[in-house]
C-alpha positions as CSV (number, residue, x, y, z in Angstrom):
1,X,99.3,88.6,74.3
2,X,97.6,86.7,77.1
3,X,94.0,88.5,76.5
4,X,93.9,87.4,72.9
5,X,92.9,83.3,72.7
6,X,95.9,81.2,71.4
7,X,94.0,79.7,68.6
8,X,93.0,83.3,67.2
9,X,95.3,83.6,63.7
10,X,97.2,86.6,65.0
11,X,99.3,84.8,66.9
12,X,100.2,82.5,63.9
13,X,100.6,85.1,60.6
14,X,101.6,88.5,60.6
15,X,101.7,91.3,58.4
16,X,100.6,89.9,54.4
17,X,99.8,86.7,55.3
18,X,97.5,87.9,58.2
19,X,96.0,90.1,55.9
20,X,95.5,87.7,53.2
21,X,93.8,85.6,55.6
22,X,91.0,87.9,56.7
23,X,90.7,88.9,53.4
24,X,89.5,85.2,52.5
25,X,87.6,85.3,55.5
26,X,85.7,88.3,54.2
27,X,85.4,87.0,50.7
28,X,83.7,84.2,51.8
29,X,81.1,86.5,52.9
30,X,80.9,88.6,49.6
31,X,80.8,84.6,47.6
32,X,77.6,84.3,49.8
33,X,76.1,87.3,49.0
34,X,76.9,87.1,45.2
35,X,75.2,83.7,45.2
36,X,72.3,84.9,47.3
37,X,71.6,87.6,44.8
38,X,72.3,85.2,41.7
39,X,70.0,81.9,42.7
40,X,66.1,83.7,42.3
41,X,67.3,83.8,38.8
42,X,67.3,80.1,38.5
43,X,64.5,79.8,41.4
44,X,61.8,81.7,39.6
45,X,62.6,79.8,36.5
46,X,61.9,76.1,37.9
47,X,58.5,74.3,36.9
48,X,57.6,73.3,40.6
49,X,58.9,76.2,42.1
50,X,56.5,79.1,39.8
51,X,53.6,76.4,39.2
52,X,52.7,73.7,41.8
53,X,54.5,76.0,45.5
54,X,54.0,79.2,44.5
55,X,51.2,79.3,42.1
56,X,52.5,82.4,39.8
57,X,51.8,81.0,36.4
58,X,52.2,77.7,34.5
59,X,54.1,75.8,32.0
60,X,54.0,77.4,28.4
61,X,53.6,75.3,25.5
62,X,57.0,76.2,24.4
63,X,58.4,75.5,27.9
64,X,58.9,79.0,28.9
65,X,57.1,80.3,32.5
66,X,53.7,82.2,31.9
67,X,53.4,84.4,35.3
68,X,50.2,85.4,35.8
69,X,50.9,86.7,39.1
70,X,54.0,89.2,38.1
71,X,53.5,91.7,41.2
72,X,53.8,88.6,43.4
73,X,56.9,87.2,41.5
74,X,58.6,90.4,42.2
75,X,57.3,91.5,45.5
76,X,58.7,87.4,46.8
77,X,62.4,88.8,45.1
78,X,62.5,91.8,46.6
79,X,61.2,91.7,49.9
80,X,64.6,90.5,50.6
81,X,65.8,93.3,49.9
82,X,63.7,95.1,53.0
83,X,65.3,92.9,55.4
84,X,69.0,93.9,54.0
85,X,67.9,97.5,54.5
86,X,66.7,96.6,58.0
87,X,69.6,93.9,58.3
88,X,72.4,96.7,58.0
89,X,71.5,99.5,60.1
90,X,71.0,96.9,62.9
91,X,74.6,95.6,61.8
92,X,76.1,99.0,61.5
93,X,75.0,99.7,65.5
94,X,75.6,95.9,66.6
95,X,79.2,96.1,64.8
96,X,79.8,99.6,66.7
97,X,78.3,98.4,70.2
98,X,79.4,94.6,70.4
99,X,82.5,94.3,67.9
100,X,83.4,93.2,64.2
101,X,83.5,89.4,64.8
102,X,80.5,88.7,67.0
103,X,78.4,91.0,64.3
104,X,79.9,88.7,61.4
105,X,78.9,85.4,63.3
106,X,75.4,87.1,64.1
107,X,74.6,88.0,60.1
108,X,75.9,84.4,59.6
109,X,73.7,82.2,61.8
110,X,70.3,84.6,60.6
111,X,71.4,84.1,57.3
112,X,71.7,80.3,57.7
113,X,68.3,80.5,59.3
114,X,66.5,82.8,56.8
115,X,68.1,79.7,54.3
116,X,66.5,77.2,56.4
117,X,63.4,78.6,56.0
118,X,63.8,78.9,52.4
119,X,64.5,75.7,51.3
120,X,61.7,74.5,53.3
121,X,58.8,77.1,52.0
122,X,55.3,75.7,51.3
123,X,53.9,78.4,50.0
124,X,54.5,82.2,48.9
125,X,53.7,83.8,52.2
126,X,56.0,81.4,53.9
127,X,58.6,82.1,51.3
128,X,58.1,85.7,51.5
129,X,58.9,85.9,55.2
130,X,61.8,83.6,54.7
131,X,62.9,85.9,52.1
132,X,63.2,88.9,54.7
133,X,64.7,87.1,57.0
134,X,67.4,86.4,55.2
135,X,67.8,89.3,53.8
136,X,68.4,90.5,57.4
137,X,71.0,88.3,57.8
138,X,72.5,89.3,54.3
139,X,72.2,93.0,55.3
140,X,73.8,92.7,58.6
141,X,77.4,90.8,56.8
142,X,77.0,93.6,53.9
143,X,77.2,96.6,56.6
144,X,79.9,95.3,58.6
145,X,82.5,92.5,56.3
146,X,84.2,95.6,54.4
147,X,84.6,97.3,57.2
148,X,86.2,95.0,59.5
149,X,88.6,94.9,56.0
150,X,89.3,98.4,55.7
151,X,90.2,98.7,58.9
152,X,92.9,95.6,59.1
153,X,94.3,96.9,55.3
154,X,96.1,99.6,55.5
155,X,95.1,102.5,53.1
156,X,96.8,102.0,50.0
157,X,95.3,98.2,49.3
158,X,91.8,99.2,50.2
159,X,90.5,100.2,46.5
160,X,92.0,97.3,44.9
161,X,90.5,94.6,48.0
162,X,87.5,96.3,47.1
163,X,87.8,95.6,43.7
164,X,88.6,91.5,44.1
165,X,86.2,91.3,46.6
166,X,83.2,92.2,44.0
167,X,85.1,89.5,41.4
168,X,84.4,87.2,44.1
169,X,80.7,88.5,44.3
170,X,80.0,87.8,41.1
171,X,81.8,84.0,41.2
172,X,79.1,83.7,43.5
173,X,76.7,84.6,40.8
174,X,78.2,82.3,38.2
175,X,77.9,79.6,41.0
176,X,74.4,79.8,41.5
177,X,73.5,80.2,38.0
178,X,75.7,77.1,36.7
179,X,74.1,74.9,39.9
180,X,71.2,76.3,39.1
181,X,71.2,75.2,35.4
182,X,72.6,71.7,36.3
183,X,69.8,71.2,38.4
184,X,67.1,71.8,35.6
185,X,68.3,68.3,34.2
186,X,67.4,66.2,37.5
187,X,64.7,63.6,36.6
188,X,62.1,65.5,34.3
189,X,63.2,69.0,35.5
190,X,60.1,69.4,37.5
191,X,61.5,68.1,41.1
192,X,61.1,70.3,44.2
193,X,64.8,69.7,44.3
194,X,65.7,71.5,41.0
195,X,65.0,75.0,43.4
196,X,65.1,73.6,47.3
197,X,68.8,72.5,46.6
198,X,70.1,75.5,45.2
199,X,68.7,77.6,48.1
200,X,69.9,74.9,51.0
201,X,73.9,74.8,48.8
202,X,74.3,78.8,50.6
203,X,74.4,77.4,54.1
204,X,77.0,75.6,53.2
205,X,79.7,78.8,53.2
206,X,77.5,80.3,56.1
207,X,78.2,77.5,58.6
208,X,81.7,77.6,57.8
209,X,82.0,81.7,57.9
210,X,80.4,81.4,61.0
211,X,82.9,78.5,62.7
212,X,86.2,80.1,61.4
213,X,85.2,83.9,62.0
214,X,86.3,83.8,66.0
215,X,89.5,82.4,65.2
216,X,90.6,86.1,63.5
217,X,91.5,89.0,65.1
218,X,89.2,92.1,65.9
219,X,89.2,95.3,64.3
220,X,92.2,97.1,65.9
221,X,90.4,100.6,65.9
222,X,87.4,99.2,67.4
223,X,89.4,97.4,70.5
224,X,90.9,101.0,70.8
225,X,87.3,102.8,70.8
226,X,86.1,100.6,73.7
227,X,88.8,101.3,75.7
228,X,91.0,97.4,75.1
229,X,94.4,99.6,74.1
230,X,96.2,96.9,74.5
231,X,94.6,94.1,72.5
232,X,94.3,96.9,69.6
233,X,97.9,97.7,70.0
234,X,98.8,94.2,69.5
235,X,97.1,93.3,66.7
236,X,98.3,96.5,64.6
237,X,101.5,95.4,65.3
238,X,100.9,92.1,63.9
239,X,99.1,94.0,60.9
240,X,101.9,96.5,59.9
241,X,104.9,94.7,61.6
242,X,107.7,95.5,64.3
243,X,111.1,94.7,62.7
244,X,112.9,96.4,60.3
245,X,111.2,99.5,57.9
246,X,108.4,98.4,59.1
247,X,109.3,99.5,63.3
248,X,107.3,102.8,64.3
249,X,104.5,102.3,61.6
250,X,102.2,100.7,63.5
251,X,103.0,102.9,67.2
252,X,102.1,106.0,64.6
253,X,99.2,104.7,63.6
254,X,98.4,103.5,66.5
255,X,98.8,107.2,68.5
256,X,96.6,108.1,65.2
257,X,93.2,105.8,65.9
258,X,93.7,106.6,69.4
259,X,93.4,110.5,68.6
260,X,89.9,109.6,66.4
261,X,88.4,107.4,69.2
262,X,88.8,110.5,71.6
263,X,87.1,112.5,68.6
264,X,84.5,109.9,68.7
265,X,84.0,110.3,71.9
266,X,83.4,113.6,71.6
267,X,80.4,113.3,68.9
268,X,78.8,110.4,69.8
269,X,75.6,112.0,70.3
270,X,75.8,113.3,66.7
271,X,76.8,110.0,65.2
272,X,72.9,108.5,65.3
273,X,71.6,107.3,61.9
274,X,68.6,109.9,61.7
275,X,71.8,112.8,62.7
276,X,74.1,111.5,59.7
277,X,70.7,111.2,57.5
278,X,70.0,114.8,58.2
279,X,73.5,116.4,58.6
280,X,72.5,117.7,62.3
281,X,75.4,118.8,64.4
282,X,78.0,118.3,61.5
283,X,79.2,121.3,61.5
284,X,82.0,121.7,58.2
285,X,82.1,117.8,57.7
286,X,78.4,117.7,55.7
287,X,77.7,114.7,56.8
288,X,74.3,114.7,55.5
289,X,75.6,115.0,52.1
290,X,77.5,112.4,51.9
291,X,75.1,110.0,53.3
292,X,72.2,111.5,50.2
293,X,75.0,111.1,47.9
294,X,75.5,107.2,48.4
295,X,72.6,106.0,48.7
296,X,71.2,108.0,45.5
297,X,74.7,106.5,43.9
298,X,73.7,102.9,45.2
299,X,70.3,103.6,44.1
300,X,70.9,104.8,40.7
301,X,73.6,101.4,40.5
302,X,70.5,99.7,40.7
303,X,68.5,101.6,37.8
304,X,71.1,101.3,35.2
305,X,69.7,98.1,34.9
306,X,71.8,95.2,36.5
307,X,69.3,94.1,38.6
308,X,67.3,93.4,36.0
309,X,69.7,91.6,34.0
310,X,71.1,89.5,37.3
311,X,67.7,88.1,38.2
312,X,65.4,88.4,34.9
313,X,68.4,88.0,32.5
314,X,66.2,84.8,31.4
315,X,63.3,86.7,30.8
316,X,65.4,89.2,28.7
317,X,66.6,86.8,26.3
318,X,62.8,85.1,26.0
319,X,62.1,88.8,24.9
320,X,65.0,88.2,22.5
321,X,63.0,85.1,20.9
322,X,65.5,82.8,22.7
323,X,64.3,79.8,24.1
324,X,63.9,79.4,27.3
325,X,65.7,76.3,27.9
326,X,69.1,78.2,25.8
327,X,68.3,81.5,27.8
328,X,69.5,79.7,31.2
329,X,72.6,78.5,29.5
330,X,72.9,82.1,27.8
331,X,72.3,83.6,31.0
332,X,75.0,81.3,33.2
333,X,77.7,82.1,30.3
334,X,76.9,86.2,30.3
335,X,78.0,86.0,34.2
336,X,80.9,84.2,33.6
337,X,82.2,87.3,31.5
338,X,80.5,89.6,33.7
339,X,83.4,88.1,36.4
340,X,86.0,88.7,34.3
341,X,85.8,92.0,33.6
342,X,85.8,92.9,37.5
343,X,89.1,92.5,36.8
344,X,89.6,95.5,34.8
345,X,88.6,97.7,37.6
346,X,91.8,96.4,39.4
347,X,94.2,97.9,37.0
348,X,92.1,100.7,36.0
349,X,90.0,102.6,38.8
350,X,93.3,103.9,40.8
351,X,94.6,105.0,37.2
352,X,91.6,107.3,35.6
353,X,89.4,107.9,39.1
354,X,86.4,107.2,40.1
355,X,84.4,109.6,38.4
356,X,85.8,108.8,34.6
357,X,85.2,105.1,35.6
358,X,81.7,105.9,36.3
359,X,81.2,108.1,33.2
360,X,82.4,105.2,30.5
361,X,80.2,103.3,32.1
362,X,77.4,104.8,31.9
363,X,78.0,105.7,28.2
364,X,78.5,102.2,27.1
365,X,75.9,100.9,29.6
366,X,73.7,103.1,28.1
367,X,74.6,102.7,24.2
368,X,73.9,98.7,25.4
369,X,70.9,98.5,26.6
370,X,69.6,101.1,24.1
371,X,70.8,98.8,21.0
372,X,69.2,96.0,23.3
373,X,65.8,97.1,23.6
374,X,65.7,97.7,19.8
375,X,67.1,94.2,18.6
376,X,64.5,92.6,20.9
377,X,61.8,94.9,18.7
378,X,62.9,94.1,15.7
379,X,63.4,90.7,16.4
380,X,59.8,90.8,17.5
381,X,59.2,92.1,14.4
382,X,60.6,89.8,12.2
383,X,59.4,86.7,13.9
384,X,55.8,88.2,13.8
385,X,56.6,88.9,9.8
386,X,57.6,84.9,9.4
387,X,60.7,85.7,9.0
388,X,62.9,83.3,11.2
389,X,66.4,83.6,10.1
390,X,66.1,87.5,10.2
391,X,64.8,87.0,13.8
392,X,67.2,85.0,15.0
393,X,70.0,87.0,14.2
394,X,68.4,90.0,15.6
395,X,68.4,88.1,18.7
396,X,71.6,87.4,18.6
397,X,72.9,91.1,18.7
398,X,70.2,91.6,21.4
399,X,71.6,89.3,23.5
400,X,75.1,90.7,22.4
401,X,74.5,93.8,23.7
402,X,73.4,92.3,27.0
403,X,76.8,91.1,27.5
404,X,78.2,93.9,26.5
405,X,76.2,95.7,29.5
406,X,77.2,93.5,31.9
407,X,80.7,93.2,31.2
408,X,81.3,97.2,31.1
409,X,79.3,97.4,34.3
410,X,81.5,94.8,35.9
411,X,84.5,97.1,34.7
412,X,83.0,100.0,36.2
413,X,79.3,100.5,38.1
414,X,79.5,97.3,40.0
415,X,82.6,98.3,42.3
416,X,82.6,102.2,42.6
417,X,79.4,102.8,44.3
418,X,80.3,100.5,47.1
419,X,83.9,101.8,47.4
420,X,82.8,105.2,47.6
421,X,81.1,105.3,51.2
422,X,84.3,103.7,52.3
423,X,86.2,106.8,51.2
424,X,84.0,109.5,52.1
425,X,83.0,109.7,55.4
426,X,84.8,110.8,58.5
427,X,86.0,108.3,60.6
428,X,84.0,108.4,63.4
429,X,81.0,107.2,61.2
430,X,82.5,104.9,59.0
431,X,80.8,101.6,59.9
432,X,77.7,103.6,59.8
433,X,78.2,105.5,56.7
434,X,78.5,102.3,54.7
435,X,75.5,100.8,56.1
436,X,73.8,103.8,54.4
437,X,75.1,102.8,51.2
438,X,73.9,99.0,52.0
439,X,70.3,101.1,52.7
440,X,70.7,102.5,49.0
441,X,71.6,99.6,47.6
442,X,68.4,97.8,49.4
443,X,66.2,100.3,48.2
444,X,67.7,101.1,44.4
445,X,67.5,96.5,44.1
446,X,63.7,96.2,46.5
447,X,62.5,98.9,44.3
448,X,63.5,97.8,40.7
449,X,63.0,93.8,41.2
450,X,59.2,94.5,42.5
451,X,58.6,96.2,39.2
452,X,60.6,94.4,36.9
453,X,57.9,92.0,36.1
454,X,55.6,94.3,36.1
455,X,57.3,96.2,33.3
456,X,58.5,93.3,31.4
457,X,54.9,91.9,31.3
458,X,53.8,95.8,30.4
459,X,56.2,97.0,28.0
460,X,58.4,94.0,26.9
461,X,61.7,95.1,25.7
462,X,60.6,99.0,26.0
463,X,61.9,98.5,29.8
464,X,65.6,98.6,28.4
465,X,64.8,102.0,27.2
466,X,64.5,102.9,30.8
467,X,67.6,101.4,31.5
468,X,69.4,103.0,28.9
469,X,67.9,106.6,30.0
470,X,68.6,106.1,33.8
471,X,72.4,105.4,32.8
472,X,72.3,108.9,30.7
473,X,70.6,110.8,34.0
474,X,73.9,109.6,35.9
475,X,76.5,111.2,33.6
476,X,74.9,115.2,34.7
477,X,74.1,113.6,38.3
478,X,77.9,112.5,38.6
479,X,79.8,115.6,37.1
480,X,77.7,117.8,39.0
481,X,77.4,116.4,42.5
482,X,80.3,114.1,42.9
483,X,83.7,114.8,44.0
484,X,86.7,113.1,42.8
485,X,88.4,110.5,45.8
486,X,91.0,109.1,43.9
487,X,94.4,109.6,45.6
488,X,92.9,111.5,48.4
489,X,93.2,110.8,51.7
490,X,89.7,110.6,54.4
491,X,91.3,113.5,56.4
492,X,91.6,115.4,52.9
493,X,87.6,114.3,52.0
494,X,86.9,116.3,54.9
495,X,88.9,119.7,53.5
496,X,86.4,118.4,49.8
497,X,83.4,118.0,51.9
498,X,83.8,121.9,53.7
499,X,82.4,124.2,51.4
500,X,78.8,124.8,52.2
501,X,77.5,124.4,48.3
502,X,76.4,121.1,46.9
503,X,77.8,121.3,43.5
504,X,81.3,119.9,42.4
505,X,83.1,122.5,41.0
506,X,82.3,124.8,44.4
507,X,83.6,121.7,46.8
508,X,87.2,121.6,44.1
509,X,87.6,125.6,44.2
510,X,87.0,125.3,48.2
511,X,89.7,122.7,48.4
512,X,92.2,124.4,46.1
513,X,91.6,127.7,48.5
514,X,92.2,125.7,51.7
515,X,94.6,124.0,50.4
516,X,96.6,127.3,48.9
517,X,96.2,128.9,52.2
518,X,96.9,126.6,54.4
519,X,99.4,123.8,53.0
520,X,100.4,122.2,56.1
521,X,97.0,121.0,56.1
522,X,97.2,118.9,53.2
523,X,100.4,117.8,54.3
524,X,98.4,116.8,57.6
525,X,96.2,114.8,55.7
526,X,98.9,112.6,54.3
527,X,100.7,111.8,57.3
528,X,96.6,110.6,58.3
529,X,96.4,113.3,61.0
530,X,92.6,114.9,61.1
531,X,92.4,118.4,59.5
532,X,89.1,119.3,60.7
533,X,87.6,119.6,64.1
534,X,84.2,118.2,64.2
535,X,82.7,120.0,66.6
536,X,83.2,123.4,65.3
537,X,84.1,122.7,61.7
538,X,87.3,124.5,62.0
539,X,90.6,123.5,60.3
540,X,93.0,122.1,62.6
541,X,96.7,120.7,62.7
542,X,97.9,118.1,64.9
543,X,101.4,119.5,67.0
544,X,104.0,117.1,68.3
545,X,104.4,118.2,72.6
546,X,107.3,115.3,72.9
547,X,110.5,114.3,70.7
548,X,108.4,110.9,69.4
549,X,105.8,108.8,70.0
550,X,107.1,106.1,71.2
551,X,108.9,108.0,73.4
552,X,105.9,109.1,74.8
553,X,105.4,112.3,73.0
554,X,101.7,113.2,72.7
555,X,99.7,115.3,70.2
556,X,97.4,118.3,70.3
557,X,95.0,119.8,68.4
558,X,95.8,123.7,67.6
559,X,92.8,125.4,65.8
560,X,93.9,127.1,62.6
């Protein structure tokens, strides 16, 4: 393949290999965002940073940060979260107009500049523009890395990539927390370079995502959607393989994304953000559903309370009566468990679905943070009383509990809301429908992390309560509004998504009839052949005209 440079990858690894490749390619990006979201933890917790730049608060006598400025402290944290929100719908059209690659090397080189600035802030409006800019760069690799990755993987491997990509999100976590906390012991611990290091250590990952990124392959759908048939065609057959079981596989799937581009085609006056947000033109596919249904689930991800406990876990464990030089420690160590059990979901979400994986967790999220918020009180309580023994052990099953949160929402909340958007929407607005969950996630984090301090400072260790009752709202809110996407195909999301109510069991029954009715349709699903016609919202089957495809056989649509 003469069009394709000879230093691009493709040309060197095929089939695993290629795919394992991109795969580190993309968790590279995901280790960068973890650690993004991980370092304001350590940040807001350095003497220089919160004292003599910023001017929030001061030095406690027992060494802890007093921030008299909370609404500050929280409006510098999330602000960053705006830019993401602004960052991934301009990554969601950039990544449709202009390509996978060249929208990965964009979010790169603004998120190494957005660090830049950073590192360099004098003050808190400098820092608070810097924080926005980044976060646009953050935004724009969110909206478009797991795409590009579902769409090299074939389908069966997408749940589980998901999964080890968030257990490489949260090693960036632990990273930034550990540096973080190494850091605190340079000189006195009240150094400019105890916070300005930590921030500069991300461009590190983004210089190098943004050198190695052009030496991978595009997204073979995409080359196929702007008309470069040829390039896509080579790099799915590179991706599936040509030799052996393998020969056909990717010619079939290949006739398949050619079918959805022409579909796309078709719609792409329907496909703007502001038509997905409000279902128009959308027929039987309810595409305005799905889009309020992920970004309240990436909202609500938010309020359970792991944003909370991934920036102001410090805080928490102050509210404890832990001190605050153990509560860094405390904090690095609670992440380090919090990446193990991302590993569970591995083994586990393909196995019990995602709506039982998000109802455990919520239950023992909830149970957690619940028990928290009333060791902290009577820990409170204790210590106020004189007694310190008493106390201390209190805080030690407060801070018990906080691992336990963390570890069963690694396990559970952490991955399924960002799987889900990959599962649920049509083709033709894929990269766009996850850049609407990357809006719900902006807004759930934005929203909680300006408040946090607020409530903290207000209510103390009353704001777990909040958590604990925001993770029972989600049980009703999932059983009611959520269908079930484990072991179902996209084509067969569309035949969940037709029935006109919003409710669960109504979507299940309407399946169950189409799918009683008209078998063949399911059947269609499997084979990854589109069951739905998106114009008029009638089911469809896709007929054979020629003896095979590579033969030259081609498909039509006959309305059902």
């Amino acid at each position: 393949m003469d069009i394709i440079p000879k230093s691009n990858v493709v040309h060197r690894f095929e089939k695993r290999k290629l795919l394992i490749a991109i795969n580190c390619v993309a968790g590279l990006s995901i280790f960068f965002f973890g650690y993004d979201q991980g370092m304001m933890g350590g940040v807001n917790n350095a003497v220089d940073y919160y004292q003599n730049t910023m001017k929030l608060g001061y030095k406690g006598a027992d060494g802890a940060p007093v921030i008299t400025h909370t609404l500050l402290q929280g409006g510098i944290v999330s602000v960053y979260y705006l830019g993401t929100l602004c960052g991934c719908l301009v990554g969601g059209w950039f990544g449709d107009r202009y390509g996978r690659i060249k929208t990965i090397a964009l979010g790169a080189a603004w998120a190494v500049f957005g660090a830049t600035l950073q590192c360099s802030a004098q003050n808190h409006v400098w820092m608070i523009c810097a924080r926005s800019i980044n976060g646009w760069g953050t935004g724009i690799l969110n909206a478009i890395v797991p795409v590009w990755a579902t769409e090299t993987a074939e389908h069966t491997s997408r749940g589980q990539f998901i999964a080890i990509e968030f257990t490489l999100n949260i090693f960036g976590v632990v990273v930034a927390y550990w540096l973080e906390y190494g850091c605190s012991f340079y000189g006195d611990g009240t150094s400019q370079f105890t916070w300005r290091f930590p921030i500069a250590f991300q461009i590190l990952p983004l210089i190098f995502l943004f050198a190695i990124v052009w030496f991978f392959p595009e997204s073979p759908r995409w080359l196929v959607k702007v008309g470069r048939e040829e390039e896509g065609r080579y790099v799915l057959g590179r991706l599936r393989g040509e030799t052996g079981d393998d020969l056909g596989k990717a010619e079939a799937e290949f006739q398949d994304i050619r079918h959805v581009a022409e579909l796309e085609r078709k719609t792409a006056g329907r496909n703007s953000y502001v038509s997905m947000l409000f279902g128009i033109g959308s027929g039987k596919l309810h595409t305005g559903r799905r889009v309020q249904l992920v970004v309240w689930l990436q909202i609500m991800q938010e309020w359970i309370g792991i944003a909370g406990v991934t920036i102001y876990a410090p805080r928490i464990f102050e509210i404890a009566g832990i001190s605050a030089k153990n509560s860094q420690w405390i904090s690095g160590l609670n992440d380090i468990f919090y990446m193990f059990s991302t590993l569970i979901c591995v083994f586990t979400l393909d196995r019990i679905g995602r709506r039982w994986t998000l109802y455990w967790g919520s239950v023992g999220q909830g149970i957690a943070m619940a028990l928290a918020g009333g060791f902290s009180r009577l820990g409170i309580n204790a210590r106020d009383a004189g007694d310190v023994s008493k106390a201390d052990a209190y805080g030690a099953a407060a801070v018990s509990m906080v691992y336990i949160f963390t570890f069963v929402f690694g396990a559970t909340w952490l991955t399924v809301p960002w799987l889900y958007p990959a599962e649920i929407f049509p083709l033709e607005v894929r990269a766009k429908g996850n850049a609407w969950g990357v809006v719900g996630w902006s807004i759930g984090n934005g929203w909680l992390t300006l408040l946090c301090p607020v409530m903290f400072a207000a209510i103390g260790e009353k704001t777990l309560y909040i958590f604990a009752a925001c993770n029972a709202i989600t049980i009703p809110m999932v059983w009611a509004l959520y269908p079930e996407s484990n072991q179902r195909t996209l084509e067969e999301m569309n035949l969940l998504f037709a029935s006109d109510s919003i409710w669960n069991w109504d979507a299940e029954k309407n399946f169950a009839r189409l799918r009683d009715e008209n078998p063949e349709l399911v059947q269609a699903a499997q084979r990854g052949n589109s069951v739905l016609d998106p114009e008029t919202g009638l089911a469809q089957r896709r007929v054979s005209t020629g003896s095979t495809l590579r033969g030259g056989g081609e498909k039509e649509d006959e309305k059902i």
